[in-house]
N, C-alpha and C positions, 0 to 999 in steps of 0.2 A: 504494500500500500504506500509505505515513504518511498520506494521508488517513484511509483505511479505517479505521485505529486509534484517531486522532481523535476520528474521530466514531461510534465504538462507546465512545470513554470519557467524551464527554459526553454520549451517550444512558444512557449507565450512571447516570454521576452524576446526572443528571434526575431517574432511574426512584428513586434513593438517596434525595435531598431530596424527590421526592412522598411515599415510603411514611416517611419521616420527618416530613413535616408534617401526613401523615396520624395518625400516632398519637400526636404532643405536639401537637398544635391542637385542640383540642377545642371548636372555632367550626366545625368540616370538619362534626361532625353534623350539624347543625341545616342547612347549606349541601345539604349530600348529602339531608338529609329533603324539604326543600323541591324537589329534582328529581326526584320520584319523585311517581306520579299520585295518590293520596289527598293527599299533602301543598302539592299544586301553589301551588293558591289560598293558603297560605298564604308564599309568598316575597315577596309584596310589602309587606304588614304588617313580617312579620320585619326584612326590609332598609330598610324606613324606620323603624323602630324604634332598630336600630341599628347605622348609620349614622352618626349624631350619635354616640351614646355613645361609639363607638372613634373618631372625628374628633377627640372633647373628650380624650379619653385621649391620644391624638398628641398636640396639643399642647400638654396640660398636661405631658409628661414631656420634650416637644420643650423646651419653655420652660427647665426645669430644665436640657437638656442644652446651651443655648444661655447659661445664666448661670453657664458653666465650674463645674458639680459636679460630683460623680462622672462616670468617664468610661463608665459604666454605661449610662445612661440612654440610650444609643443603642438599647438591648435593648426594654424598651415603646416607643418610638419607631417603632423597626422592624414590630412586633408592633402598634401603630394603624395605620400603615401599608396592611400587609397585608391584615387584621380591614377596616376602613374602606375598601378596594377590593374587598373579599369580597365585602359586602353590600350595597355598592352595585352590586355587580357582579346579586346574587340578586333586587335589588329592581326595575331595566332587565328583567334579562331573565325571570323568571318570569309577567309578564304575557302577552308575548309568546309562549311555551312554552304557557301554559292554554290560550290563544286558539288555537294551532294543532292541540295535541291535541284540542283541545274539536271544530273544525270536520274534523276528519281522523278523528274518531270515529263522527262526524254522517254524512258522507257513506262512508262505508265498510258504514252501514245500507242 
């Protein structure tokens, strides 16, 4: 039974911090646009686009948070972080995702 409860309150909390990252990330569009079939082809553009950009944003605030400033700067840190596994994440896998819809499209004619 203390399992059970467990793990209905970290499935909770999960489902809490999703539909939260979904409405203050506003990097989640652009993510969600590129998995949807019109938008396919362009995940890989987008994620090597940027990629770098939130890479350089980590550690330019990483840098500030490492030469003892505000104790702030863990916040953008966190937030390139994230942003920066997103899109690399969109820019891997969206090739792979066109290429299978594309032949899964193909042979279903």
């Amino acid at each position: 039974m203390l399992f059970y409860v467990i793990l209905r309150f970290w499935f909770a909390l999960g489902l809490r911090a999703y539909a939260f990252f979904q409405v203050w990330m506003p990097t989640n569009y652009p993510v969600r646009w590129a998995s949807t079939d019109p938008w396919i082809k362009w995940g890989l553009p987008v994620g090597v686009a940027l990629t770098p950009v939130y890479y350089l944003a980590m550690t330019w605030s990483g840098e500030y948070l490492d030469a003892a400033g505000s104790g702030w700067w863990w916040v953008p840190t966190l937030w390139g972080v994230i942003n920066t596994i997103k899109f690399a994440h969109v820019a891997i896998r969206s090739p792979v995702v066109w290429v299978y819809r594309t032949v899964r499209r193909r042979t279903e004619r």
